[in-house]
C-alpha positions in Angstrom: 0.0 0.0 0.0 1.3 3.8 -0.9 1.2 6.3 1.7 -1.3 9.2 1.3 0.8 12.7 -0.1 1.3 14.8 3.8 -1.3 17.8 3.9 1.3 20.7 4.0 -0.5 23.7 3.4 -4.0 25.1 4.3 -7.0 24.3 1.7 -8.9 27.6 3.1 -5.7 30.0 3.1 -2.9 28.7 2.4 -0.8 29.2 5.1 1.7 26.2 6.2 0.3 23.5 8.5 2.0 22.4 11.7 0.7 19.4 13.9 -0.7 19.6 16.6 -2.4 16.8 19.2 -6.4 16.9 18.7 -8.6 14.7 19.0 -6.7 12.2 20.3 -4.0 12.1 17.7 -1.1 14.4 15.9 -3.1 16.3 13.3 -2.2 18.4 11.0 -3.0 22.3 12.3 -3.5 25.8 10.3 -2.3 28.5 13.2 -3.7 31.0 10.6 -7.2 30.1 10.8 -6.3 28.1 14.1 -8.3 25.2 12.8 -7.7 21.2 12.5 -7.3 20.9 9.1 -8.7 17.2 8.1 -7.5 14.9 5.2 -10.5 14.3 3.1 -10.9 10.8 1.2 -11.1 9.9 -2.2 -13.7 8.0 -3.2 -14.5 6.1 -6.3 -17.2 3.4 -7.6 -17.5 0.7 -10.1 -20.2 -1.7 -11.2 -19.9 -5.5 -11.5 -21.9 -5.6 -14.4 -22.9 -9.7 -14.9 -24.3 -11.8 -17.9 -24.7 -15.3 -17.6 -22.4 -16.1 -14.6 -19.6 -13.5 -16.5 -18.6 -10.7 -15.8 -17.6 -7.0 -17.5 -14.3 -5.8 -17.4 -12.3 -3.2 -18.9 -8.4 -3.3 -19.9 -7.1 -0.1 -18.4 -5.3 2.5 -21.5 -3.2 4.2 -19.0 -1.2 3.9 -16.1 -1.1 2.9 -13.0 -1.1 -0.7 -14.2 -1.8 0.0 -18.3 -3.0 -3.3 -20.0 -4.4 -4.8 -17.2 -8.2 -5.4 -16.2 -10.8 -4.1 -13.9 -14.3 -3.5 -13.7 -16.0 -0.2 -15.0 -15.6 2.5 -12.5 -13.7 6.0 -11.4 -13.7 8.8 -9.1 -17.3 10.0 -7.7 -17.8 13.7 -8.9 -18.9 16.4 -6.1 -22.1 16.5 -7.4 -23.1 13.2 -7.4 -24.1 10.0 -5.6 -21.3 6.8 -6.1 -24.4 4.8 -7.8 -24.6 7.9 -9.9 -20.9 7.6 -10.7 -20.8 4.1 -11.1 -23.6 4.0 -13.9 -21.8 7.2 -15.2 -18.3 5.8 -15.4 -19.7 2.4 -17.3 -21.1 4.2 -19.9 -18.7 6.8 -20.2 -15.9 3.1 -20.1 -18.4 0.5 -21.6 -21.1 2.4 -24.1 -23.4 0.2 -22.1 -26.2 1.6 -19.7 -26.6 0.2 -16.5 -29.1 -0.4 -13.8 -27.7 -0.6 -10.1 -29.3 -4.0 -8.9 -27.2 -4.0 -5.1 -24.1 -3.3 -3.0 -21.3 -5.7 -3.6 -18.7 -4.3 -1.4 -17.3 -1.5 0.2 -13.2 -1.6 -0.3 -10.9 0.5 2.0 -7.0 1.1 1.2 -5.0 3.4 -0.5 -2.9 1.9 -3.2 -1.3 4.4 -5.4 -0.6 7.7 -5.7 -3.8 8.8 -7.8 -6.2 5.9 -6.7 -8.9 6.0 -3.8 -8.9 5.4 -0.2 -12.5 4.0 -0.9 -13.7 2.3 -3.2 -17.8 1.3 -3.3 -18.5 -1.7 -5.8 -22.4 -2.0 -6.9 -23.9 -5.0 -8.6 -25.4 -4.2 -11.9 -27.1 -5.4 -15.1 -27.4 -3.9 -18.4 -30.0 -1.7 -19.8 -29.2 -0.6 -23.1 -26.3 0.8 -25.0 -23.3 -1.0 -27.3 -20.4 -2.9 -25.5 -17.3 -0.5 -26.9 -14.2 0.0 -25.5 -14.0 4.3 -24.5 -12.0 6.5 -22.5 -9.7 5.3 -20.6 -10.3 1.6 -21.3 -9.1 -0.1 -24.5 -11.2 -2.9 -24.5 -14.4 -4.5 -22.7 -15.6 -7.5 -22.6 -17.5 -10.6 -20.5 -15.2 -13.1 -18.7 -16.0 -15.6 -16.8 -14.4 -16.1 -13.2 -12.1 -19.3 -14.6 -10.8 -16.8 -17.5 -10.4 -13.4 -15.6 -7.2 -11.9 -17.2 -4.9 -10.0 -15.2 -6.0 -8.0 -12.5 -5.1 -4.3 -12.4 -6.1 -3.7 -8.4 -6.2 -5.3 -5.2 -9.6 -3.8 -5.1 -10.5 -5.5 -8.3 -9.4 -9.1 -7.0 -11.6 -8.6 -3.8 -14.7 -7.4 -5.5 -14.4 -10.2 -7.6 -13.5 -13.0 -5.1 -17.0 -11.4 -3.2 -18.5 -11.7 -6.1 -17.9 -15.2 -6.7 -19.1 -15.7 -3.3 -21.8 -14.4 -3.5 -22.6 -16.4 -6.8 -22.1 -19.7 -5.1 -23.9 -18.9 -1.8 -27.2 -20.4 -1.9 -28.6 -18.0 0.3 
């Protein structure tokens, strides 16, 4: 796991931070607007879009981990729910439209520099639209779990490990 970038200067003024116990913990501290000044996490969503006991997955254009596969998904805008972004990012990867059908999983852990601290994975089917690889995927297509190609993220393997779970749990 990476380390998140240190918070060095105020989002409100600018000023440098120093640390300072609060809350129970060093924190980082803005003397300027003598404030806490809290880390605020990232948070993306992608949908595990099935088919027939497969699954959709994407083959990532650019780095981190270029040419490698994970399920449709990205950073959730200010403006809008992660089932929102989820549906958004699978059309805006896929050209498919999506309905949200659950909640598969919710990931934790920060793995590279520009990735998430949180990452929500929904459950979804499709809706309309034409399978096409766009944006920052370069291809898309159904796997099943016994031909998944290689996996770009640790979150990736572990929504699809629950997944298969889940498919095999007769309850």
């Amino acid at each position: 796991m990476a380390s998140p970038v240190d918070l060095n200067y105020c989002p409100r003024c600018g000023h440098g931070l120093d640390e300072r116990e609060a809350f129970g913990r060093p924190r980082r501290f803005c003397a300027s607007c003598d404030r806490v000044v809290f880390r605020e996490h990232k948070v993306a969503a992608g949908v595990i879009v099935e088919r027939d006991g497969e699954v959709l997955l994407v083959r990532r254009r650019m780095e981190p981990h270029q040419g490698e596969w994970t399920f449709p998904g990205g950073f959730v805008d200010f403006d809008e729910s992660p089932a929102e972004a989820a549906v958004r990012e699978c059309r805006e990867e896929t050209g498919m439209d999506v309905q949200i059908t659950g909640l598969l999983d919710v990931i934790g852990g920060y793995e590279h520099e520009a990735g998430a601290d949180i990452v929500i994975v929904y459950r979804g089917r499709r809706v309309g639209g034409q399978l096409r690889a766009a944006d920052d995927a370069d291809r898309a297509a159904f796997f099943s779990p016994d031909e998944f190609p290689r996996l770009a993220f640790c979150a990736t393997r572990r929504a699809l490990e629950r997944w298969c779970q889940s498919c095999s749990d007769p309850t």
